[in-house]
C-alpha positions as CSV (number, residue, x, y, z in Angstrom):
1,X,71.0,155.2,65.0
2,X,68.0,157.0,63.9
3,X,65.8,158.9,66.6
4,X,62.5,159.1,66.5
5,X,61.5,163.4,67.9
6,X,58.4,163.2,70.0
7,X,57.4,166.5,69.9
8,X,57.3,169.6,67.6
9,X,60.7,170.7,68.0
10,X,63.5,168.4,67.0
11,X,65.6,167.1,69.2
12,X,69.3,167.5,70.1
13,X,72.1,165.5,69.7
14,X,73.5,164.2,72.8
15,X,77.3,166.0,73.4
16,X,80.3,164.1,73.2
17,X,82.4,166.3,75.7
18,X,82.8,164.9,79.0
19,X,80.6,166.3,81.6
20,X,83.8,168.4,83.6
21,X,83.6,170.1,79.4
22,X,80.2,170.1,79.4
23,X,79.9,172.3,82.9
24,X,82.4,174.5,81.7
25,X,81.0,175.6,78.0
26,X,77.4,176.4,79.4
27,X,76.3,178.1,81.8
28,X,77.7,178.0,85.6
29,X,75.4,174.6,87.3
30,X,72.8,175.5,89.1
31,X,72.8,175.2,93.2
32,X,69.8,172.2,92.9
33,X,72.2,170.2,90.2
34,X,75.2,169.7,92.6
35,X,72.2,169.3,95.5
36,X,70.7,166.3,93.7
37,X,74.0,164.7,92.5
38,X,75.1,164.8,95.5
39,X,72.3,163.3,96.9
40,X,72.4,160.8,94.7
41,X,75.8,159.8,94.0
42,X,77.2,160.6,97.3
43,X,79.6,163.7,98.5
44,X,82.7,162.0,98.3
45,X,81.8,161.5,94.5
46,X,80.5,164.3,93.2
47,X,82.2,167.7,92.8
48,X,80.5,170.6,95.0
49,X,82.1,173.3,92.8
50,X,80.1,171.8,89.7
51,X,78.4,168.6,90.1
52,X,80.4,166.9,87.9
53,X,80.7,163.4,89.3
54,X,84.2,161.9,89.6
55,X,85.1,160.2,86.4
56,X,87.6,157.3,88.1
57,X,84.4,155.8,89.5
58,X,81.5,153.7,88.4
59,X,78.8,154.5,90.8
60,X,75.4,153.0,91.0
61,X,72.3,154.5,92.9
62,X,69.3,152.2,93.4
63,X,65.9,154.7,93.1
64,X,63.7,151.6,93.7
65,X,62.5,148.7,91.9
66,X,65.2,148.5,88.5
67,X,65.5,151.5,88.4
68,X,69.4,152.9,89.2
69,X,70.9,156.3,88.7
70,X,74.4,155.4,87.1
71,X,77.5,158.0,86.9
72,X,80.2,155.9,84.3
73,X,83.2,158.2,83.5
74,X,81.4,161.4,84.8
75,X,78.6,160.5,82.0
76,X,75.1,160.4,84.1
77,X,72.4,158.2,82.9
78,X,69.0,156.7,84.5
79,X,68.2,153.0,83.5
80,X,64.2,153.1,84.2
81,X,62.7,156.0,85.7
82,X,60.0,154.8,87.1
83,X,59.7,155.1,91.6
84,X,57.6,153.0,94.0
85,X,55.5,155.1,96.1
86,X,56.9,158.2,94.3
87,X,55.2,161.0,96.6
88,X,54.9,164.9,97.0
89,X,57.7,165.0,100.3
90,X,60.1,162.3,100.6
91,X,58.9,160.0,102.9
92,X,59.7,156.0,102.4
93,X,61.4,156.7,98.7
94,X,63.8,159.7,100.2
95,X,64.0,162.0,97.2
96,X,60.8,163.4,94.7
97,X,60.7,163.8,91.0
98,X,62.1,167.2,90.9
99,X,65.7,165.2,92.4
100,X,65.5,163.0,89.0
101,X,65.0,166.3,87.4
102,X,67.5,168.3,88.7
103,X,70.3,165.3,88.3
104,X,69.9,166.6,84.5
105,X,70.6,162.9,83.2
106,X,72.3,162.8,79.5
107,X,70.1,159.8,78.9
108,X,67.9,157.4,79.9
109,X,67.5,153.4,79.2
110,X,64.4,151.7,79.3
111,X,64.6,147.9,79.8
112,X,61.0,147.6,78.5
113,X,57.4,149.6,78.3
114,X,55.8,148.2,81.2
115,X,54.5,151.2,83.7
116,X,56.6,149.8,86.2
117,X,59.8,150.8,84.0
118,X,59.0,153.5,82.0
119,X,56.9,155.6,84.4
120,X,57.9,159.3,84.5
121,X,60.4,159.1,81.5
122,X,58.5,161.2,79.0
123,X,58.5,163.5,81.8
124,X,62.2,163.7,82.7
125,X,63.3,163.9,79.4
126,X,60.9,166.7,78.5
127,X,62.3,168.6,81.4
128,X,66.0,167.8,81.4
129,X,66.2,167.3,77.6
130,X,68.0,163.9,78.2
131,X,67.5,160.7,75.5
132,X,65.5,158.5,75.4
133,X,67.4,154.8,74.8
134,X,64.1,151.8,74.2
135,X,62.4,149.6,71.6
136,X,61.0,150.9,69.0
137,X,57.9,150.1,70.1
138,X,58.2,151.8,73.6
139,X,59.6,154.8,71.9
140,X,55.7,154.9,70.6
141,X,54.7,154.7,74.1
142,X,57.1,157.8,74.8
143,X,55.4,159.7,71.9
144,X,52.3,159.4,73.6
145,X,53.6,160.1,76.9
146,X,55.3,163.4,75.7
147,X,52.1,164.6,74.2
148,X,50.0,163.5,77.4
149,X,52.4,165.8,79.3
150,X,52.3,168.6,77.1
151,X,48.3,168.9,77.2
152,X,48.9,168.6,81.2
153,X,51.9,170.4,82.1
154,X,53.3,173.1,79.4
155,X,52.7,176.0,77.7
156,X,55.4,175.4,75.2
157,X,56.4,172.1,73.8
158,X,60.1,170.4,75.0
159,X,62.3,168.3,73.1
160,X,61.7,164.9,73.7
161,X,63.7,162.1,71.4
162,X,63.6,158.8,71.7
163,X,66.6,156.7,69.7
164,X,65.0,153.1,68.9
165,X,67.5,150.8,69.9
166,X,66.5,147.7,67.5
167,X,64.4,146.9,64.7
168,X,60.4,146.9,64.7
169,X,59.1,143.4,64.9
170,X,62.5,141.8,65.8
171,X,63.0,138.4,66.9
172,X,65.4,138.3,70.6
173,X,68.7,137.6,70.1
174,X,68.6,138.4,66.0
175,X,70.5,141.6,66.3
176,X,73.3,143.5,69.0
177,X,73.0,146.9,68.3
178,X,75.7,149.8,69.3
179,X,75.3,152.9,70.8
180,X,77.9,155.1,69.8
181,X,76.4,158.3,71.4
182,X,78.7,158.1,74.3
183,X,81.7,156.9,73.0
184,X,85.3,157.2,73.7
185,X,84.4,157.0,77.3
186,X,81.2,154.3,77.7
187,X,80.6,151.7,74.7
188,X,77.1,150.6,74.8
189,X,75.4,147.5,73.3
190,X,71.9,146.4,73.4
191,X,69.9,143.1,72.4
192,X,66.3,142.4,72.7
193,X,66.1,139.4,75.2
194,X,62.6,137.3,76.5
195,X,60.3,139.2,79.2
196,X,59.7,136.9,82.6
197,X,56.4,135.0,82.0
198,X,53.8,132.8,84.3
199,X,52.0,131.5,80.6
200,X,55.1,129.2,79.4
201,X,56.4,125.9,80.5
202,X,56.5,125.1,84.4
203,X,59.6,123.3,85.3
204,X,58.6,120.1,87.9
205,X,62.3,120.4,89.1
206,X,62.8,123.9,89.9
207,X,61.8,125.4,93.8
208,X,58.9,127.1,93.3
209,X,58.5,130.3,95.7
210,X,56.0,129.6,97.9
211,X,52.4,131.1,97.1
212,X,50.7,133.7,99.2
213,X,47.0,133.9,99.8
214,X,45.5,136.8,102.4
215,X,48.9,137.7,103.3
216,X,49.8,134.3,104.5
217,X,52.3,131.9,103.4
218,X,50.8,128.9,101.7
219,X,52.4,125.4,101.2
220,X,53.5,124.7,97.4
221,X,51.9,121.4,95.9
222,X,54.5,119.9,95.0
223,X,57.4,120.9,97.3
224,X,55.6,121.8,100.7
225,X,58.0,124.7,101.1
226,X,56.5,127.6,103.0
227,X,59.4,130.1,102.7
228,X,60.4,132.2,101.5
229,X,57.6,134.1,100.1
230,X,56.4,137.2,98.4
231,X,55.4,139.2,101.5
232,X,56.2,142.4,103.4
233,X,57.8,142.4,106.5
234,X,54.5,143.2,108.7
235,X,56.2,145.8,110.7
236,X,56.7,147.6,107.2
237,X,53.7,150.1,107.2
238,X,54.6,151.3,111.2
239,X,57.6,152.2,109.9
240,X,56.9,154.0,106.7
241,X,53.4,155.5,106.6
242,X,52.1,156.2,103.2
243,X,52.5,160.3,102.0
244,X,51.1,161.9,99.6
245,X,51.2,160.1,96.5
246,X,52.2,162.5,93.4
247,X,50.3,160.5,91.1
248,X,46.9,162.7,93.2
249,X,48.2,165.9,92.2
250,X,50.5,165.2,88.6
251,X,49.9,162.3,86.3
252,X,53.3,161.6,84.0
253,X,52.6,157.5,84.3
254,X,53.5,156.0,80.9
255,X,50.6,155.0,78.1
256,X,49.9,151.1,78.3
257,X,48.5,151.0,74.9
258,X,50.7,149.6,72.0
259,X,52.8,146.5,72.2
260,X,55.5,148.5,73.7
261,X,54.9,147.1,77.1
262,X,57.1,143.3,77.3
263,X,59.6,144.1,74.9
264,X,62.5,143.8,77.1
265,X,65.9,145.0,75.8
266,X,69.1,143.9,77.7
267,X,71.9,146.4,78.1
268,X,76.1,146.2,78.1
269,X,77.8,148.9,78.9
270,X,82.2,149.1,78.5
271,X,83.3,152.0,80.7
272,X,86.7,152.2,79.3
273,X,89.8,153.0,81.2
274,X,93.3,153.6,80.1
275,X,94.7,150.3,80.4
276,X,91.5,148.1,81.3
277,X,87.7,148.4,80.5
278,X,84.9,148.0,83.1
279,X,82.3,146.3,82.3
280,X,78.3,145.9,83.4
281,X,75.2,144.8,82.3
282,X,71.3,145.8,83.5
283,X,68.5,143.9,82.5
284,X,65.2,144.9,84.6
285,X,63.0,141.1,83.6
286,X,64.7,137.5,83.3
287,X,62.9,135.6,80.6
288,X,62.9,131.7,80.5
289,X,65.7,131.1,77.9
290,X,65.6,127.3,78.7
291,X,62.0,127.1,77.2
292,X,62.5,130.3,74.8
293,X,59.0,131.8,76.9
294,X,58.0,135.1,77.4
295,X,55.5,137.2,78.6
296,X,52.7,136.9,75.5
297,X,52.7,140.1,73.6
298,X,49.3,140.0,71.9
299,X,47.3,142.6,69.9
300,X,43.8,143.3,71.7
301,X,42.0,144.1,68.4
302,X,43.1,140.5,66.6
303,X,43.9,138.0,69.6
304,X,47.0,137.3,68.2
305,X,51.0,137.6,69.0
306,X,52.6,141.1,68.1
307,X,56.0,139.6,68.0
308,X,56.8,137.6,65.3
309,X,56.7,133.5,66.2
310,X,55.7,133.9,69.4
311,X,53.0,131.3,70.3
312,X,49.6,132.2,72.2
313,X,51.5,131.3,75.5
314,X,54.4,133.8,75.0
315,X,56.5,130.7,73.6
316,X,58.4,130.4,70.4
317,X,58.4,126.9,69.2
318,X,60.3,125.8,67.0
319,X,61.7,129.0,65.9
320,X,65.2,129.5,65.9
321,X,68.1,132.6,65.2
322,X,71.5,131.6,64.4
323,X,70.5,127.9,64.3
324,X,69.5,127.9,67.9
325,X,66.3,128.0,69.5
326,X,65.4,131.7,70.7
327,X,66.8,131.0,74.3
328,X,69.8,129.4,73.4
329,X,70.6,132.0,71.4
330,X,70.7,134.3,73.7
331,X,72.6,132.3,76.2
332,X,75.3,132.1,74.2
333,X,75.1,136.0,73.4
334,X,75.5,136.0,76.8
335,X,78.2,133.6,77.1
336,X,80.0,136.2,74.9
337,X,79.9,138.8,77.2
338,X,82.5,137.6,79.4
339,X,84.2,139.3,81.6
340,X,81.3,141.1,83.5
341,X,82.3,143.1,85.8
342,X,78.4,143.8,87.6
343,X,75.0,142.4,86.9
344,X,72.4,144.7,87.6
345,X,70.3,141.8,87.0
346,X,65.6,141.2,87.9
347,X,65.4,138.2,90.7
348,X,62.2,138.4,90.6
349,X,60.0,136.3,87.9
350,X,56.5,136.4,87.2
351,X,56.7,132.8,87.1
352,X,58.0,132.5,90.7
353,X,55.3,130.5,91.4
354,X,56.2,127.9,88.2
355,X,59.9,128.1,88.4
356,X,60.9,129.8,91.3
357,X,64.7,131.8,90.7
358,X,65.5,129.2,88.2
359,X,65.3,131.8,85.1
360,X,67.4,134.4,87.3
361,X,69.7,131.7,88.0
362,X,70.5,130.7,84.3
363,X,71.1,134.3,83.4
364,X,73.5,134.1,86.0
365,X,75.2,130.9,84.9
366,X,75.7,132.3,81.2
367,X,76.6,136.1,82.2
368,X,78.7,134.8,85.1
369,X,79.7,138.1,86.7
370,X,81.6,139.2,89.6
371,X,79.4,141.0,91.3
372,X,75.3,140.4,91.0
373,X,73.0,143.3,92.1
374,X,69.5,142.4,92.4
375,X,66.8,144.2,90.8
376,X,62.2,144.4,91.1
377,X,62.3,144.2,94.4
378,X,59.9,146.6,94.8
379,X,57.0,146.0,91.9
380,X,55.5,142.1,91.8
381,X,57.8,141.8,94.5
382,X,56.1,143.1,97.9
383,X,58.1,146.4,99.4
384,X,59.9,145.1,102.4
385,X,60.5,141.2,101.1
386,X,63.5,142.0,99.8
387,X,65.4,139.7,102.3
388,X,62.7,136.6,101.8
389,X,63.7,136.9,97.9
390,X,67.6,136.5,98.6
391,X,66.5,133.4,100.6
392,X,64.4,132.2,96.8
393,X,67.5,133.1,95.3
394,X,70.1,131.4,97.2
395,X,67.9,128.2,97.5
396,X,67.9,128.4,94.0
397,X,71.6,128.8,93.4
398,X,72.1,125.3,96.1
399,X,69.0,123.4,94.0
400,X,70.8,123.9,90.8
401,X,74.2,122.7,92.3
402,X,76.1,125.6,91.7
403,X,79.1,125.6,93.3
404,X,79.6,128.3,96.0
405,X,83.1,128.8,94.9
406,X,81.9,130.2,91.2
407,X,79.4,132.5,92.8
408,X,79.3,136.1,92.1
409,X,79.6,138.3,95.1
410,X,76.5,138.9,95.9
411,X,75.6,142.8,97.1
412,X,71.9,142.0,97.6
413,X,69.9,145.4,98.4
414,X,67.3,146.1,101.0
415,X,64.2,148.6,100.4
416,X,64.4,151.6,101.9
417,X,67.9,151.1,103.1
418,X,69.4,151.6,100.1
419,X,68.0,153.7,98.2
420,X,70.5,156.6,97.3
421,X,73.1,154.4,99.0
422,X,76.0,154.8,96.3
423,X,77.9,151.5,95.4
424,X,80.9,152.5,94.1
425,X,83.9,151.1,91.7
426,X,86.8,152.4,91.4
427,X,88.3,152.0,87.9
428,X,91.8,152.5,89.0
429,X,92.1,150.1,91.6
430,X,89.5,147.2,91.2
């Protein structure tokens, strides 16, 4: 894969050594690497001697919204870096963005450009030296982002790289890519997939979620339902007062020009055992593959569609990969996928109000994995609905007469309660 270096000294190549290698060769870890790993991944998992993180283990970390710390085979990587109510002390989010920096990720995956993803990223990875793993397009966002920082924060340029993960311009579902960089241990795939949308095609059968208007819950049209809906829990701000926010003393948001921002990118990842591979997928929007709509993607300056077919609306009519429309394309790349050990997968929808959790529940159908962890419950979504959107989501799974028996488990998550809460997998007894 080529990378693309954001700054004026080229970048590195990411080490193929295992991280317990890695510790050894350079120089002894620092006291605030094992402190943050440990905070992060848990004590039982993560080495006090030298942070390395046990390599028998998958171990997930939700930091808010999609965003998830993830140790595969001692190999540490963030997918999205971006934090809701990232303040100066920890305070509702329980760490601050020196913990991200300190974890000294070997890379980090952006699902797509959108601030609520790629937030902070430029800044990690000019601190920690960690790649940078996007579309081409929000690698241009990172570019700007790393010089943004540089006029704030340095004196001496980083290393910043961002490795474009598929081709400028595109279609979803025309191209898998691999990413060899961490290979023997962690095989990596990647396909550009449709961003959630509220401009497509509304589906009359689906279960809307129900509308909110002044913060209260408002009837649908057509269904009546008033619940769940999109609202905090009202004893929410008692319990978590707002902080300081860092964004009033250090601005390292992400740039939201170029047409970076919807180009969503889903990721497979094969941790790979001795006799059996472990495998999970993260994919921070659900598009509406049964309509082949996305978010549109349009250029300010001309009005019209950056990605190529894509209709006003975000749709793609009558354009097809493979032979297949644009959605059923990439339902049956995701057919392919099978087994899936964990989907770390968006329930929430910017058509919520169109189609309820009927996109989330056809990713579901076509990944079908054994375990589903829920992701954006903390941007769109309200902070503290997390519990009315497992209510969308398992009306959803009942109004599309999915049998309960083929089900993944569900290990729903719960803002703030889980944040840093490790889940863990052991790859030697699973």
């Amino acid at each position: 894969m080529r990378s693309i270096t954001l700054a004026i000294v080229a970048g590195m190549g990411l080490a193929s050594a295992s991280l317990t290698e890695q510790a050894v060769a350079k120089t002894p870890p620092s006291d605030a690497l094992i402190a943050a790993r440990q905070k992060i991944f848990g004590l039982e998992n993560v080495d006090a001697r030298n942070g390395a993180v046990r390599e028998d283990r998958v171990v997930f970390s939700w930091l808010t919204n999609a965003s998830f710390a993830v140790a595969a085979k001692g190999r540490v990587m963030l997918l999205d870096t971006y934090v809701t109510r990232l303040e100066v002390a920890p305070g509702r989010t329980p760490f601050v963005i020196q913990d991200l920096v300190d974890v000294k990720p070997d890379a980090i995956f952006l699902g797509h450009g959108h601030f609520d993803h790629a937030d902070n990223a430029a800044y990690i990875a000019q601190q920690t030296g960690a790649i940078i793993y996007a579309s081409p397009e929000t690698c241009d966002n990172m570019a700007i982002d790393a010089t943004n920082n540089y006029n704030r924060h340095y004196t001496l340029v980083p290393t910043v790289t961002c490795k474009p993960v598929t081709s400028r311009g595109s279609l979803p579902g025309a191209e898998i890519v691999a990413i060899n960089d961490f290979e023997p241990e962690v095989g990596i795939r990647a396909f550009k997939h449709l961003h959630s949308t509220n401009t497509g095609v509304a589906d009359p059968g689906a279960v809307p979620i129900a509308a909110t208007a002044n913060g209260v819950c408002q009837p649908t049209p057509t269904k009546g339902n008033t619940f769940p809906c999109n609202l905090q829990d009202p004893r929410d701000p008692m319990l978590f007062p707002a902080g300081t926010p860092l964004s009033s003393v250090m601005n390292i948001a992400t740039s939201r020009s170029g047409p970076g921002g919807p180009i969503a990118l889903f990721f497979v990842f094969t941790v790979k055992g001795d006799d059996h591979r472990f495998r999970f997928v993260w994919h921070n929007s659900t598009g509406d593959i049964v309509d082949s709509c996305a978010l549109p993607n349009n250029n300010p300056a001309t009005g019209l569609p950056y990605e190529p077919g894509q209709a006003a609306n975000g749709c793609f009519p009558g354009v097809t990969v493979r032979g297949k429309t644009v959605g059923a394309n990439l339902a049956s790349i995701m057919d392919g996928l099978h087994p899936v050990d964990v989907e770390l997968g968006s329930v929430v929808s910017l058509g919520y109000n169109q189609n309820g959790e009927r996109d989330i529940v056809s990713y579901l159908q076509h990944v079908r994995p054994r375990y589903f962890i829920p992701n954006h419950l903390t941007a769109v979504a309200a902070e503290g609905s997390s519990l009315e959107w497992k209510v969308g989501f398992v009306d959803a799974l009942n109004a599309a007469g999915v049998p309960a028996a083929s089900w993944p488990q569900i290990l729903w998550i719960v803002d703030p309660n889980d944040y840093l809460r490790p889940i863990v997998f052991d790859l030697d007894n699973r």
